[in-house]
C-alpha positions in Angstrom: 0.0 0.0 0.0 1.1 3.3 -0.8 2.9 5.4 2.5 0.9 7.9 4.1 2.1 11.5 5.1 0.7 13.3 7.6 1.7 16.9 9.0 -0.2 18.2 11.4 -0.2 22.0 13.0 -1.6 23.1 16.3 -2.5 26.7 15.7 -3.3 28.5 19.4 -2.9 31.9 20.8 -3.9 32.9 24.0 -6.7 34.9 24.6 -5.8 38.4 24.7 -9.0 40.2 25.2 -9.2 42.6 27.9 -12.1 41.4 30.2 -13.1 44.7 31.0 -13.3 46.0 27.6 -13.6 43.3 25.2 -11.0 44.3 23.2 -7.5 43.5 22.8 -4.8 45.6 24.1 -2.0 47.0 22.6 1.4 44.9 23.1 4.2 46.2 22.7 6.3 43.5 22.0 4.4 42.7 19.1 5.5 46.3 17.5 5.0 47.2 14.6 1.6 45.7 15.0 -0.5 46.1 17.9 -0.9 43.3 19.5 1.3 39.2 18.8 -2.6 38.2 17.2 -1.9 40.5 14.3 1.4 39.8 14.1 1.1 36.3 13.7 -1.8 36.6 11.4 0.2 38.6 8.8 3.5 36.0 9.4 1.8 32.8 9.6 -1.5 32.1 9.5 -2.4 34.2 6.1 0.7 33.0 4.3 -0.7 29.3 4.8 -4.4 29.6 3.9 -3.2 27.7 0.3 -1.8 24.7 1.6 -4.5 24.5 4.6 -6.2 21.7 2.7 -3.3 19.5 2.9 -2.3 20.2 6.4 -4.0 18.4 9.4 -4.6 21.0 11.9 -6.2 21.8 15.3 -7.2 26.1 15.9 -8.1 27.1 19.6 -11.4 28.3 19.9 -10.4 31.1 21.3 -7.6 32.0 18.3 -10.9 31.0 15.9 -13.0 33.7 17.7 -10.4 36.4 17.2 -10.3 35.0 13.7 -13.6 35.1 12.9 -13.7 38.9 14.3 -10.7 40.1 12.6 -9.3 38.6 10.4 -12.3 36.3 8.4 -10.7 35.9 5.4 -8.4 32.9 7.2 -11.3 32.0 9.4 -13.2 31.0 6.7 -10.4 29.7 4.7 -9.6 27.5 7.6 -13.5 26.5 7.4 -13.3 25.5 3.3 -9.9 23.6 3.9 -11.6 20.9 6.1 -14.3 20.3 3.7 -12.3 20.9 0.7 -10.1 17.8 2.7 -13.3 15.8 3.1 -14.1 15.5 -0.3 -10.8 14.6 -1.3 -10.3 11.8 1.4 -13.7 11.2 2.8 -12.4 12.6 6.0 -11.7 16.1 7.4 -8.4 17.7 9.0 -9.4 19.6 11.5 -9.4 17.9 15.0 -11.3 19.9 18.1 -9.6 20.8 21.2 -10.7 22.0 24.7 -12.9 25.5 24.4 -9.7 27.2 26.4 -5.6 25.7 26.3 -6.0 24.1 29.8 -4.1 21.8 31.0 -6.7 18.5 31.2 -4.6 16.3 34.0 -4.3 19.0 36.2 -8.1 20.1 36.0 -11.1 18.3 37.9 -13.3 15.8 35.7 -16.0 18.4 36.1 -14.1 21.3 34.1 -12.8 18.6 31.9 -15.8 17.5 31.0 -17.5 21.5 30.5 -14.2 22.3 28.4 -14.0 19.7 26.2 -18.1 19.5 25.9 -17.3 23.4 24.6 -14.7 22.7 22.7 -17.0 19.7 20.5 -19.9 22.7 20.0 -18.0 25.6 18.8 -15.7 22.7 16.4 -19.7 21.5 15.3 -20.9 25.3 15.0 -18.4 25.9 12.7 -17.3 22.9 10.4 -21.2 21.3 10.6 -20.0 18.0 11.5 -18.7 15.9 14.7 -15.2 15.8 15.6 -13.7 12.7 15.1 -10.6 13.2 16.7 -9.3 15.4 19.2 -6.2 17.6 20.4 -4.7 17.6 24.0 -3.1 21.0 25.1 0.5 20.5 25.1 -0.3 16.8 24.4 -0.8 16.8 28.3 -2.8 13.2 29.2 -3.9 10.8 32.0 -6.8 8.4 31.7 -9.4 10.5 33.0 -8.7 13.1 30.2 -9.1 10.3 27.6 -12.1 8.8 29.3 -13.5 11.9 29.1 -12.8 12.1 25.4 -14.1 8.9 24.6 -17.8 9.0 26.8 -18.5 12.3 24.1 -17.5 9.7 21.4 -14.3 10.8 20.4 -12.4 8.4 17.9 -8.5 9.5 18.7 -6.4 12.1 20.0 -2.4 12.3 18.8 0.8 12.0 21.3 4.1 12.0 21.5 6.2 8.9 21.4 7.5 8.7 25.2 3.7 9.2 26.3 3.0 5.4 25.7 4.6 2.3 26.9 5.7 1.7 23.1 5.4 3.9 20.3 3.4 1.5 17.6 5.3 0.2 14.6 5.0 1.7 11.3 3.4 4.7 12.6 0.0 3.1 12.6 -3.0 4.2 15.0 -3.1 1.9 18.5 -5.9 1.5 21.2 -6.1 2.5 24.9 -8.4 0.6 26.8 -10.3 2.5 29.5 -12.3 2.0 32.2 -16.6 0.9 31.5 -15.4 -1.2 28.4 -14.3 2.3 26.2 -11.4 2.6 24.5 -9.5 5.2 22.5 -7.1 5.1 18.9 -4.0 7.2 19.7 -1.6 8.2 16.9 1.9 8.8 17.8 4.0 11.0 16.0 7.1 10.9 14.5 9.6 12.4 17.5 12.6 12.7 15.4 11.3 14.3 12.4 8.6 16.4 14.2 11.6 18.1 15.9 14.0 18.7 13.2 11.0 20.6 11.5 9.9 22.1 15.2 13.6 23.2 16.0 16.2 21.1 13.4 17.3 21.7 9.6 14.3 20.6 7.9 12.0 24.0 8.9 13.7 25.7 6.0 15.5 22.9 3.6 12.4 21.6 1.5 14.8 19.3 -0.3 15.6 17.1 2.9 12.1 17.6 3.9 11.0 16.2 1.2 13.3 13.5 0.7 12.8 12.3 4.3 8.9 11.7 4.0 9.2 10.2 0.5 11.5 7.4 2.3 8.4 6.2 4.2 8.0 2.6 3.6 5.0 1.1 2.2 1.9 0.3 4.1 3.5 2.5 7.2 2.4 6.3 8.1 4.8 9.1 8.9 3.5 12.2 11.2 5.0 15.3 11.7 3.5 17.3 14.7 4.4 20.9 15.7 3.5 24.5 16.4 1.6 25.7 13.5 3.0 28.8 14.4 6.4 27.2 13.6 5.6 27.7 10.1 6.6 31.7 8.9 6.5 32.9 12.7 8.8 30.8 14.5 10.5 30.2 11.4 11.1 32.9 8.3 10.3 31.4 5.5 9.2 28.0 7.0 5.3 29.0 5.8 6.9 29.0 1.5 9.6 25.0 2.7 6.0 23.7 3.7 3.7 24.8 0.5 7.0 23.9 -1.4 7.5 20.4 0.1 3.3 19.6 0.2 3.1 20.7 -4.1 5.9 18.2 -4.5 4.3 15.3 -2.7 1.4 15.8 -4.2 3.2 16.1 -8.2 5.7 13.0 -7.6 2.4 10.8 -6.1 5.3 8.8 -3.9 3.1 9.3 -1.1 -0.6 9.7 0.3 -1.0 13.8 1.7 -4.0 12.3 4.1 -5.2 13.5 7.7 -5.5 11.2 10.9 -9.2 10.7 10.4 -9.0 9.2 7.4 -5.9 6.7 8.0 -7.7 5.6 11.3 -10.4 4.6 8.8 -7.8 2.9 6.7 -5.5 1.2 9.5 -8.3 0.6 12.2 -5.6 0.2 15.5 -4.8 -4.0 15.5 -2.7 -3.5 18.7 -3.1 -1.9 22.1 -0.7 0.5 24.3 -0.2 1.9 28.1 -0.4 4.9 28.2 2.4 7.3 30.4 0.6 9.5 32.7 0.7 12.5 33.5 2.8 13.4 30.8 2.9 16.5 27.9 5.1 16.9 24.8 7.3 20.4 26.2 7.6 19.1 30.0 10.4 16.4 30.5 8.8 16.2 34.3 5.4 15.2 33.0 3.0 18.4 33.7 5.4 20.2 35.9 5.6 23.1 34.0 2.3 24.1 34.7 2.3 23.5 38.3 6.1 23.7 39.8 9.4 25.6 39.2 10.5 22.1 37.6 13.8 24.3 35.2 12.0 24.0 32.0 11.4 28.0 30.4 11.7 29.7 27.9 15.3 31.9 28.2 17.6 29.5 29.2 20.2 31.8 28.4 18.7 34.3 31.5 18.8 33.7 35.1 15.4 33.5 36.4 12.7 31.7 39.3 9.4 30.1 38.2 8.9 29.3 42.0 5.8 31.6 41.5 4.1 28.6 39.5 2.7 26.8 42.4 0.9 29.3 44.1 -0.9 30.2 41.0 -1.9 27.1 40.2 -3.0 27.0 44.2 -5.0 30.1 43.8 -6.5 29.4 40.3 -7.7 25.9 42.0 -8.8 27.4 44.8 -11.0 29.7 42.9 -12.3 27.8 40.6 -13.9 25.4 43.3 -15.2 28.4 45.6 -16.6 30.1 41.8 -18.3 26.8 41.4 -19.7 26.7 44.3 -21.2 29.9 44.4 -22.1 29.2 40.6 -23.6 25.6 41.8 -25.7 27.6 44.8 -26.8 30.6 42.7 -27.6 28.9 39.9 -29.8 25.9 41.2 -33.0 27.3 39.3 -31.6 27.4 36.2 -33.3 25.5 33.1 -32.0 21.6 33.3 -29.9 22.7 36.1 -27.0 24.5 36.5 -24.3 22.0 35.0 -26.3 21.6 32.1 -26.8 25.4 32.0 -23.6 26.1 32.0 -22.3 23.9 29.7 -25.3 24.4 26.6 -24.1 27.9 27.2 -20.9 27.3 25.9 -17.4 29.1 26.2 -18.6 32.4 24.5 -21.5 34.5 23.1 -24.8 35.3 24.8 -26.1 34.2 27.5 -30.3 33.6 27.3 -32.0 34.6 30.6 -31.8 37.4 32.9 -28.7 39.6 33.8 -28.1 37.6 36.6 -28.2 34.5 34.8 -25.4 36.5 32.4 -23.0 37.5 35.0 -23.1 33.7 36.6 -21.8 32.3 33.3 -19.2 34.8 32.7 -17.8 34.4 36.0 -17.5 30.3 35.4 -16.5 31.8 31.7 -13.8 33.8 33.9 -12.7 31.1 36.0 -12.2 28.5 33.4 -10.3 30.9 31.0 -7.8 31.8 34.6 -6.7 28.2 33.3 -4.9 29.0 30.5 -2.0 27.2 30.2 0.2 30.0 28.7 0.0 31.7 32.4 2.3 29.1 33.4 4.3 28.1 30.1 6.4 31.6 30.3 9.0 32.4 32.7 7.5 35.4 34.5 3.9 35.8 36.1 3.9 39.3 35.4 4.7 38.4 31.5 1.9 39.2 28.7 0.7 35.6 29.9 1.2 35.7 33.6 -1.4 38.8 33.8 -3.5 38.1 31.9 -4.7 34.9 33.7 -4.8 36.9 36.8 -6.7 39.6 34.6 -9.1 36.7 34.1 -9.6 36.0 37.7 -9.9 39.0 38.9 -12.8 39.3 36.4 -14.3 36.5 37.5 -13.9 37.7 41.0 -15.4 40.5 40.3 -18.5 38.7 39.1 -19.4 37.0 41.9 -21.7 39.5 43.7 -21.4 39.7 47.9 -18.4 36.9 47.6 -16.2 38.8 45.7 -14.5 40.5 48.7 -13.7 37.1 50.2 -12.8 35.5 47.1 -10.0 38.6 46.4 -8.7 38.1 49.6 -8.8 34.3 49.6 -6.8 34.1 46.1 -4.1 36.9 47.2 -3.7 34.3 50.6 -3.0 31.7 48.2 -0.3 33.9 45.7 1.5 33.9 49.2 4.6 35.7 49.0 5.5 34.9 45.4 7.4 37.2 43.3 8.0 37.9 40.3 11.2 38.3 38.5 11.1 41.6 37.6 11.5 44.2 40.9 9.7 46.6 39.5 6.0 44.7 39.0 7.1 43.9 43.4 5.0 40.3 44.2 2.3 38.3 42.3 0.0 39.7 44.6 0.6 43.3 43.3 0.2 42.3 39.7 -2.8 40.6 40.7 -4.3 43.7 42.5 -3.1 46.1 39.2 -5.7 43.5 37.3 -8.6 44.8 38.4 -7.9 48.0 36.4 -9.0 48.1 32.6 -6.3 49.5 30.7 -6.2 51.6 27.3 -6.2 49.8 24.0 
């Protein structure tokens, strides 16, 4: 059978609206454009809308909101791609992620559940069709994630190869069993050639790119996963090696261009794997980086503590469960009840009911959204990333009626005496109070 190609990109930016205002701040690291969403746009996601079609991809919801807002052209060309992929294969590219970038093993099974629930809508409101597979932020997993996945019918999900016990040959599709008699198809991804295009010689050498997926052997499937931002952001020039290297493959016919949908209907999984859990693709200690000053950041090259990490994650937990709670309490007369409430709501748009009704969603909206991994990825909480998940909760905070004085004061007693790096934003508790104040686009 003729080898199958696969390259995948995982398109995400953080949110950057502005809770208070709605709209996006000016940032000035993004100079000459005002904020790293339009910046990115014009390096990498508009240079790719003509090989979109042949590129399996995953977009945050959030990213495809901005999109849709701002920049439609790519939003809908993004939209066209995936059915422009079904017709040529019988299967689409684009796989649906969580509603927000959280990171699933650190979250309870009831925001699991609510972000990946959000995450299948918006992928159904706008591609009109189910998801078959899905994409883990940061490729971070444990069995409750993929139970999760599996009770809302999800096919797959991709990892990386030291995530399972052993990586299946040929690069063909395996099964997870899970609990209740479910189990999952997992593709795992080419590690050595998914980082020499992620960080190696291949991002910009379309001749070795090309010669290295046209030595894929019959009957076996090669997949490249990375940063679809790696391509013309990350990378100069990386966006015109990938158009380059996909018109090739498709001319010399040496290999299949397919998606993971449609080789998972082609190679159903014959043999099962363990999974490794808790683990992520960018965090050697499994999900450290998210919840510990475990040494991985970003400038290696700059001396720096991330002992800040913990305490956020304390306080975001912390507030989360006291927001539900309130949310859970407040809420009890709503329609189906409040989970289901909450949930047919989804991650954005109006709210149908009362103001009251509207401000208890936003605040869970809030809450949820104060998970965003990025927070944590960086090396400074009072970074771009670092505030605004404190911008979040102090939004959501700020929602929550008579609690919200006990809730401020009960997150600042979890920030604790963390600091951050740089002596003039002073402790994590001052950029936390400075949150609560919009500031000018």
């Amino acid at each position: 059978m003729k080898p199958a190609v696969i390259i995948h990109g995982h398109f995400y930016q953080p949110p950057r609206e502005n809770p208070w205002t709605g709209q996006v701040d000016a940032e000035a690291s993004a100079a000459p454009e005002h904020d790293w969403n339009v910046r990115i746009t014009k390096e990498a996601y508009r240079p790719l809308v003509p090989v979109y079609e042949f590129l399996s991809s995953d977009f945050g919801p959030t990213l495809l909101e901005w999109l849709e807002r701002e920049a439609r052209d790519v939003h809908d060309a993004v939209i066209r791609a995936d059915h422009a992929s079904a017709r040529r294969l019988g299967q689409g590219n684009a796989l649906a992620m969580p509603f927000h970038h959280i990171i699933l093993p650190l979250a309870s099974r009831r925001d699991k559940e609510t972000e990946v629930r959000w995450g299948i809508a918006h992928f159904k409101r706008l591609f009109r069709r189910d998801p078959v597979g899905f994409w883990l932020p940061e490729t971070a997993v444990d069995r409750e994630t993929l139970d999760v996945l599996a009770a809302e019918g999800i096919q797959f999900t991709v990892l990386a190869p030291h995530q399972v016990s052993k990586p299946p040959a040929h690069g063909l599709p395996a099964r997870i069993e899970l609990s209740g008699g479910r189990s999952i198809a997992v593709f795992v991804y080419d590690g050595v050639l998914s980082h020499d295009v992620a960080f190696g010689p291949l991002t910009t050498d379309a001749d070795r790119l090309t010669e290295a997926l046209e030595r894929t052997p019959p009957g076996a499937l090669a997949s490249i996963a990375v940063d679809g931002e790696t391509f013309g952001h990350h990378h100069k020039g990386a966006d015109q090696t990938l158009a380059t290297v996909i018109h090739r493959l498709q001319r010399s016919g040496k290999v299949q261009v397919t998606n993971f949908a449609a080789a998972l209907t082609k190679y159903p999984p014959a043999t099962t794997v363990e999974l490794v859990e808790p683990t992520s693709w960018s965090c050697p200690h499994g999900v450290e980086r998210w919840r510990s000053a475990c040494g991985c950041k970003v400038h290696t090259d700059r001396p720096s503590q991330q002992d800040w990490r913990a305490p956020l994650r304390f306080a975001v937990e912390w507030l989360a469960h006291e927001v539900h709670g309130i949310y859970d309490r407040e809420g009890r007369d709503l329609p189906g009840g409040p989970r289901a409430f909450l949930e047919a709501a989804g991650g954005t748009g109006p709210v149908p009911g009362d103001e009251n009704t509207a401000r208890l969603i936003e605040m869970e909206r809030g809450v949820l959204r104060a998970m965003s991994s990025c927070g944590w990825f960086f090396d400074d909480i009072a970074g771009l990333e670092g505030r605004q998940v404190l911008r979040y909760a102090a939004h959501a905070i700020s929602l929550a009626g008579t609690e919200s004085a006990r809730l401020e004061a009960g997150f600042i007693a979890q920030l604790g005496d963390a600091r951050s790096n740089d002596p003039t934003a002073g402790s994590a508790a001052d950029v936390f109070r400075s949150s609560f104040q919009p500031t000018p686009s």
